[in-house]
C-alpha positions as CSV (number, residue, x, y, z in Angstrom):
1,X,-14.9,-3.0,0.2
2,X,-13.6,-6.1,1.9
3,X,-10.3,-6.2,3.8
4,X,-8.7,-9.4,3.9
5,X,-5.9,-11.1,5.5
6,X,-2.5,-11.4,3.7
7,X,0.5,-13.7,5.6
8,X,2.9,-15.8,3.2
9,X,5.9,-17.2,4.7
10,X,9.2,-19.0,2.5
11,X,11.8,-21.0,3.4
12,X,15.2,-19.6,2.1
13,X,18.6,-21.5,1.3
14,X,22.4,-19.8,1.4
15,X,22.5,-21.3,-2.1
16,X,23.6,-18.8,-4.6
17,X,23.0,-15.9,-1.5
18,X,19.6,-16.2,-1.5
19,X,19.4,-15.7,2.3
20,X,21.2,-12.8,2.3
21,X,19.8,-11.5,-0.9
22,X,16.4,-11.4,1.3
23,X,17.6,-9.8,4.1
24,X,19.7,-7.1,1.7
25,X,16.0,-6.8,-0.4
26,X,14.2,-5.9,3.0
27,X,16.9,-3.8,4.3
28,X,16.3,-1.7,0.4
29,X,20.0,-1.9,-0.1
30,X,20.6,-0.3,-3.3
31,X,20.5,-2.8,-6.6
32,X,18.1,-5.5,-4.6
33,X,14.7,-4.1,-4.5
34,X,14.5,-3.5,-8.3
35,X,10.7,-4.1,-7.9
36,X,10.2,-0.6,-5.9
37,X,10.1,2.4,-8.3
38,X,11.1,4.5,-5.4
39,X,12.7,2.8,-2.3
40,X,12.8,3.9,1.4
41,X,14.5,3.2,4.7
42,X,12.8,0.4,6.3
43,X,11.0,1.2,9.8
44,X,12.7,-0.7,12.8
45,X,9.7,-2.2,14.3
46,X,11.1,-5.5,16.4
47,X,14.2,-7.4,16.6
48,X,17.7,-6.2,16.0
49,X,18.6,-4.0,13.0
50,X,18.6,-5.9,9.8
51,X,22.9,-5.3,9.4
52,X,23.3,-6.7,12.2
53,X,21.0,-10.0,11.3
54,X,23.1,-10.4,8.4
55,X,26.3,-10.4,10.5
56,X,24.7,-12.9,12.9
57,X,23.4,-15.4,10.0
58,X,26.8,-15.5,8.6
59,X,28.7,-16.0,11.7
60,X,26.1,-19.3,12.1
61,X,26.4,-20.6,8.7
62,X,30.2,-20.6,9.8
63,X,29.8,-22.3,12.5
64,X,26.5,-24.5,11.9
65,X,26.8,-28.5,11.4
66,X,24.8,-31.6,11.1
67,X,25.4,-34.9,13.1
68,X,25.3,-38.1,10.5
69,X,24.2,-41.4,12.1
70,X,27.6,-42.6,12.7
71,X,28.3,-39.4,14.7
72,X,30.6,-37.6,12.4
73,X,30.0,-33.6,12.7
74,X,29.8,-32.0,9.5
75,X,29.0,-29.2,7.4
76,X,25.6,-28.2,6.5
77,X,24.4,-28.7,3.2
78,X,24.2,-25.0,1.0
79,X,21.0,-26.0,-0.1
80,X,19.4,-26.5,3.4
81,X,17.6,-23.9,4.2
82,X,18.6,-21.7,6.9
83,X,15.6,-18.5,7.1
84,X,12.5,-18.0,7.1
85,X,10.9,-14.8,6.2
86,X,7.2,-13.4,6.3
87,X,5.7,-10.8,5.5
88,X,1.8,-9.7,6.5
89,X,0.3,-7.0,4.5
90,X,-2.1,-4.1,6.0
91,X,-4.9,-4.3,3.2
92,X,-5.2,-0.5,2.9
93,X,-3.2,1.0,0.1
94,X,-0.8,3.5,1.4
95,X,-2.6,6.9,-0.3
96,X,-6.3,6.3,1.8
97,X,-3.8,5.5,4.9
98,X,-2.2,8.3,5.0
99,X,-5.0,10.5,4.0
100,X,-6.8,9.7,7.2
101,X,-5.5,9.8,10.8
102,X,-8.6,7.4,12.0
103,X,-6.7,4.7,9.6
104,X,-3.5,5.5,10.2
105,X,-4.3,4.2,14.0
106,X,-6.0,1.5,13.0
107,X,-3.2,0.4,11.0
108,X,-0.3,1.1,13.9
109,X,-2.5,-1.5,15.8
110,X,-2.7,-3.9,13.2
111,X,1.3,-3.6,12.9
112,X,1.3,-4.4,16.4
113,X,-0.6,-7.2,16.3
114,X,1.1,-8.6,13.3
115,X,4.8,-8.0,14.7
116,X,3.6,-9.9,18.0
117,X,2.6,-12.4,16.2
118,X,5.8,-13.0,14.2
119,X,7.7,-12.6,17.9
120,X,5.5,-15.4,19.3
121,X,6.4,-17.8,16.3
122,X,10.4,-17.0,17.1
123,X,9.9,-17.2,20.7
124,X,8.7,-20.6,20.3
125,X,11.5,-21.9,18.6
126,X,13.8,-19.9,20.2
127,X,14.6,-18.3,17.2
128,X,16.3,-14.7,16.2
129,X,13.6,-12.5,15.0
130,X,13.7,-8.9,13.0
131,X,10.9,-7.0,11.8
132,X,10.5,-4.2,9.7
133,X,8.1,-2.0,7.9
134,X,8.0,-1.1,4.2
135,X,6.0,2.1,3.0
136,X,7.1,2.8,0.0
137,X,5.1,-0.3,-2.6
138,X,1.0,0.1,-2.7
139,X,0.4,-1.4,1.1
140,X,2.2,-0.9,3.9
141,X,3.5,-4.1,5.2
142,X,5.8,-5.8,7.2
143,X,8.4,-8.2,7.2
144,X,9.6,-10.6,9.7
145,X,13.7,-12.8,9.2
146,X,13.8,-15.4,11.5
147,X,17.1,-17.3,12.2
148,X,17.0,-21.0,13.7
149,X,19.4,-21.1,16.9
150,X,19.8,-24.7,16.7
151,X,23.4,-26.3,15.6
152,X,22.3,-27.5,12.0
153,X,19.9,-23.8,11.6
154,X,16.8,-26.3,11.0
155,X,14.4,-23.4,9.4
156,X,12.2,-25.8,8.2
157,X,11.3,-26.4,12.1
158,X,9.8,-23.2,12.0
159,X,7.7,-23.3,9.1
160,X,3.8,-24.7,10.9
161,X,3.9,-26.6,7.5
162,X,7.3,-28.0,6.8
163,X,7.1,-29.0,10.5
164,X,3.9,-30.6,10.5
165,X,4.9,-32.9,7.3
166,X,8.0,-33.3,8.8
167,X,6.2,-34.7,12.3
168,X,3.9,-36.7,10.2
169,X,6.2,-38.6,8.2
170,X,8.5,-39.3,11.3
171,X,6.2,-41.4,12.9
172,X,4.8,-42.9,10.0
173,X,8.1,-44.6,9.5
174,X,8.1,-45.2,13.4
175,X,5.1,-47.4,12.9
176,X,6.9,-49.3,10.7
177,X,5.2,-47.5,7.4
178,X,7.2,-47.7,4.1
179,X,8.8,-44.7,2.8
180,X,6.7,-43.9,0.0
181,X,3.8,-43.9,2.1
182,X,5.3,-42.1,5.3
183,X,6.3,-39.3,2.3
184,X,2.5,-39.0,1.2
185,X,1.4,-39.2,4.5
186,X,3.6,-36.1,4.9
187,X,3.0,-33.9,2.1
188,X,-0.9,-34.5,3.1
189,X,-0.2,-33.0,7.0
190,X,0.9,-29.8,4.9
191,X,-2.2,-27.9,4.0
192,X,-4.1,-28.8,7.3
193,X,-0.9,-27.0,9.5
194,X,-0.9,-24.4,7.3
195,X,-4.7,-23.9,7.7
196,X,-4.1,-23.6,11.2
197,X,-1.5,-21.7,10.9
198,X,-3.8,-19.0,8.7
199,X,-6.4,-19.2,10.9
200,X,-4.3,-18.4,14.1
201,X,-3.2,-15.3,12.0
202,X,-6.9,-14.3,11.8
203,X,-7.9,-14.7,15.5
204,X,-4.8,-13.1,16.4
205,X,-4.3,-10.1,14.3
206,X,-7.0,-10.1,11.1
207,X,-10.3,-10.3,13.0
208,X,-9.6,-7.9,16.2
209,X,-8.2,-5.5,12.9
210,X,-11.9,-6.3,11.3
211,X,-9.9,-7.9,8.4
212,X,-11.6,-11.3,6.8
213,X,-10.4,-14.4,6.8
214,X,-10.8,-15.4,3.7
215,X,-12.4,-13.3,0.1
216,X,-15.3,-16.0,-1.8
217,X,-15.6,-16.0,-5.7
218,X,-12.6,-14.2,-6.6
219,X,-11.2,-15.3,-9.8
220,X,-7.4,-16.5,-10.1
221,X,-6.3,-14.7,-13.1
222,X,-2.8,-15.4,-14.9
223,X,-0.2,-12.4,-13.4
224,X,-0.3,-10.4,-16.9
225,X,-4.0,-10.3,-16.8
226,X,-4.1,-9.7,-12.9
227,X,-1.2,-6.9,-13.9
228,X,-3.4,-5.3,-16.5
229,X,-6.4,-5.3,-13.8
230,X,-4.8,-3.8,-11.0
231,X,-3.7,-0.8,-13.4
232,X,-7.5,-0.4,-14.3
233,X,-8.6,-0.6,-10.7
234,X,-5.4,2.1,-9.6
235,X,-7.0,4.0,-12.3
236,X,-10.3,4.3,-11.2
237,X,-9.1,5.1,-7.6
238,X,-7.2,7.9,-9.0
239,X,-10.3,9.1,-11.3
240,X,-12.4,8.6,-8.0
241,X,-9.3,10.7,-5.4
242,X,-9.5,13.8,-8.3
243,X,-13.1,14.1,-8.0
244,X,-13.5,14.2,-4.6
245,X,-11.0,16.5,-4.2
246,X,-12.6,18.9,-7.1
247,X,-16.3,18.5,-5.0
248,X,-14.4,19.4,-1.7
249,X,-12.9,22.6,-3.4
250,X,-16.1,23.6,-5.5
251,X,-18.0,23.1,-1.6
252,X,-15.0,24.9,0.4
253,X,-15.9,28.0,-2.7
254,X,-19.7,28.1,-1.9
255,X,-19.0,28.3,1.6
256,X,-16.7,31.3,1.3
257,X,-18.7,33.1,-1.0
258,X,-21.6,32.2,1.7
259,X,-20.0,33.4,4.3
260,X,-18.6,36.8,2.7
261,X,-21.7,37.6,2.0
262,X,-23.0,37.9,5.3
263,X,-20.3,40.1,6.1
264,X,-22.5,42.5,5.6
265,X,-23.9,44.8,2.6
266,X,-20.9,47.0,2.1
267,X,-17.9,44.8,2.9
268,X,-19.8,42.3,0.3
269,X,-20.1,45.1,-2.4
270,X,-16.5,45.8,-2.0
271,X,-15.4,42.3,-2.5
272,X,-17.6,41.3,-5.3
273,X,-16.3,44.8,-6.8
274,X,-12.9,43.6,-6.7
275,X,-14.0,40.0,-7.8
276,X,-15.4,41.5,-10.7
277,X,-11.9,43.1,-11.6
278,X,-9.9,40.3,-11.0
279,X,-12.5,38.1,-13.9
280,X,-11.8,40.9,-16.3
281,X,-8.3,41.0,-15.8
282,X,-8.1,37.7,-15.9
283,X,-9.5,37.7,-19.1
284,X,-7.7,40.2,-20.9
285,X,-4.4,38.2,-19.8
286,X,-5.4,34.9,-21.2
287,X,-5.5,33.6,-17.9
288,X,-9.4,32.6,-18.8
289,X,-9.5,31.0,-22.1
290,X,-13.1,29.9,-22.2
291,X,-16.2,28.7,-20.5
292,X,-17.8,25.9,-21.2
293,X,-21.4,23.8,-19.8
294,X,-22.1,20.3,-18.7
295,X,-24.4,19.0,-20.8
296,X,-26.6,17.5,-18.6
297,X,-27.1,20.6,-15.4
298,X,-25.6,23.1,-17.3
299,X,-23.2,24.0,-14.7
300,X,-20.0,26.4,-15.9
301,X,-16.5,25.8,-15.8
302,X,-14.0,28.0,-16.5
303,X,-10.8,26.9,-19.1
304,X,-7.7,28.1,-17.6
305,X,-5.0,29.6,-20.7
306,X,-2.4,27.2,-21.6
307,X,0.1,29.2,-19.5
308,X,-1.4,29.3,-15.8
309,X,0.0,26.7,-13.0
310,X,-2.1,25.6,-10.6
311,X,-1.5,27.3,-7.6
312,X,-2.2,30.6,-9.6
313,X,-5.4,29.1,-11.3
314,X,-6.7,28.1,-7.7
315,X,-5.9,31.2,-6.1
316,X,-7.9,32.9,-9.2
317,X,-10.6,30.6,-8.7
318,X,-10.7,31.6,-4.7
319,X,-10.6,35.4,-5.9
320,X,-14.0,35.1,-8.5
321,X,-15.8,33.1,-6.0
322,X,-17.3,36.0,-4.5
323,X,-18.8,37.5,-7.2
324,X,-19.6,34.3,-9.3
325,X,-23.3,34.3,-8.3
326,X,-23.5,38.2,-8.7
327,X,-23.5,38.2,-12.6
328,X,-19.9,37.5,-13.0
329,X,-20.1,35.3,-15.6
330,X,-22.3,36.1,-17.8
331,X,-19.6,39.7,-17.9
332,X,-16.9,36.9,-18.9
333,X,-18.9,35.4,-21.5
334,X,-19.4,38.6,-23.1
335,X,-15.6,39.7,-22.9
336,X,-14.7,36.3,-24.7
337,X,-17.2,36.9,-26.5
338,X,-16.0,40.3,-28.0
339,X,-12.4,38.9,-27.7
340,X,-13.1,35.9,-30.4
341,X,-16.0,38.0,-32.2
342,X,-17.5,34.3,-32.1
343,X,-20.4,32.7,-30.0
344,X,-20.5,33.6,-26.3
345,X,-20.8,29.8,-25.1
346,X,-19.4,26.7,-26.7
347,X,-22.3,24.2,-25.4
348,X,-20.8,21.3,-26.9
349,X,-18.1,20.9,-24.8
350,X,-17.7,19.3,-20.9
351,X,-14.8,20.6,-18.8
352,X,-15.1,17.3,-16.8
């Protein structure tokens, strides 16, 4: 599977409190993460605690102003935007991170790398920077506020792409340019900073993580359709997590039975004895309902009665093992046998 790079960055106004919204969002203040099913405290990764960003933007908003040409100080717009945020996403879903300790290092050095990153854009603008880590949506990720320092809280001068169209257009008109065309020339110096910027994200953090750069042929699907995928694919990894975990418990019970065997002749005898009991037992309580065969290999699974949890049905499962290859079941087939006066086996079925 191919890991690729994630960074977006945006550009936020105090109009209608959409800067603060953000940094109330990241900081999973309660009513403005509605998209997380189950929120949790962000991780403190860089930067000053997110409360105390908030604090700082408004006491600049307060005090921010713009020049005009004449030289007349005055307020700052409400729709010039005074934030940026980021956020770079580790592209390893939160259950196979956690489930491995290899990844889970891999991933604290990719968060490293990342939140450096971030600090080296702020440091070059002189800009206030917080970053934080979010594991509670399908990828861990990071987010990254920066706050402009200058007197009108330029945030666009942070942005690679803002700053480059900005640039661009500036000395258009310089050369004497008309406005139209400085403008185009402008919004055409976008996409190459941002390139730059995307490929500085790579060298820097995606490639030493062995991340790619970019993913070739995917489709770009409408969100509802891209929704309905993703809840296939999450599917299919679930399908994929339960199996594995059934093959690792079906190996870990052929390795015990392996190994109680060469306990030695009588400790064996008395275990499979008391295996044998236990299946009976086991029986007679319901706690075995049926047995039914794969189709294909023929291999036997046992149907647990509608009342049994699964800690009790595993620790059952642990307590046949023993005796499973000693005749066991076929003495289960003929007690549910007797106890339905039916057919031993139901062959048609697959408990799989």
């Amino acid at each position: 599977m191919t890991r690729t790079n994630f960074l977006h960055i945006d550009l936020h106004a105090r109009t209608g409190g959409r800067a603060n919204f953000v940094i109330d969002e990241l900081s999973r203040v309660p009513g403005s993460c509605a998209h997380v099913e189950d929120p949790l405290p962000p991780i403190q990764i860089a930067g000053p605690p997110f409360a105390e960003i908030s604090d700082q933007l408004n006491r600049r908003l307060g005090e921010a102003y713009e020049t005009t040409k004449l030289g007349v100080r005055k307020e700052i717009r409400v729709t010039q935007r005074v934030l940026l945020a980021g956020v770079a996403s580790y592209p390893v879903a939160m259950p196979e991170t956690c489930a491995s300790l290899a990844e889970r290092r891999k991933y604290r050095a990719w968060r490293a790398r990342a939140a450096k990153f971030f600090l080296d854009l702020a440091r070059a603008h002189n800009a206030i920077c917080s970053i934080v880590a979010h594991h509670d949506e399908t990828f861990p990720h990071l987010h990254a506020v920066l706050i402009p320092t200058d007197t009108a809280m330029l945030a666009p001068a942070l942005h690679p792409g803002y700053a480059a169209r900005e640039a661009a257009e500036q000395e258009c008109l310089r050369q004497g340019m008309p406005k139209k065309e400085a403008v185009a020339a402008g919004r055409r110096a976008y996409a190459p900073a941002m390139r730059q910027f995307q490929d500085a994200y790579h060298e820097q953090v995606g490639h030493p993580s062995g991340h790619a750069r970019l993913v070739t042929g995917r489709a770009r699907l409408p969100r509802g359709e891209y929704l309905a995928l993703r809840i296939c694919h999450d599917a299919r990894d679930q399908a994929i997590l339960e199996r594995e975990q059934a093959e690792r418990e079906r190996a870990a019970i052929v390795a015990e039975t392996a190994r109680l065997i060469k306990m030695g002749r009588q400790a064996s005898e008395d275990v499979i004895a008391m295996s044998f009991s236990e299946g009976m037992r086991a029986v007679r309580d319901g706690r075995i309902e049926d047995i039914v065969y794969n189709p294909v290999d023929h291999v036997a699974d046992l149907i647990r009665g509608p009342d049994v949890d699964d800690v009790e049905w595993e620790q059952l499962l642990n307590d046949l093992a023993p005796a499973w290859d000693q005749g066991l079941l076929a003495a289960l087939e003929a007690l549910l046998a007797t106890r339905s006066r039916g057919p031993a086996i139901r062959r048609a079925g697959a408990y799989f």
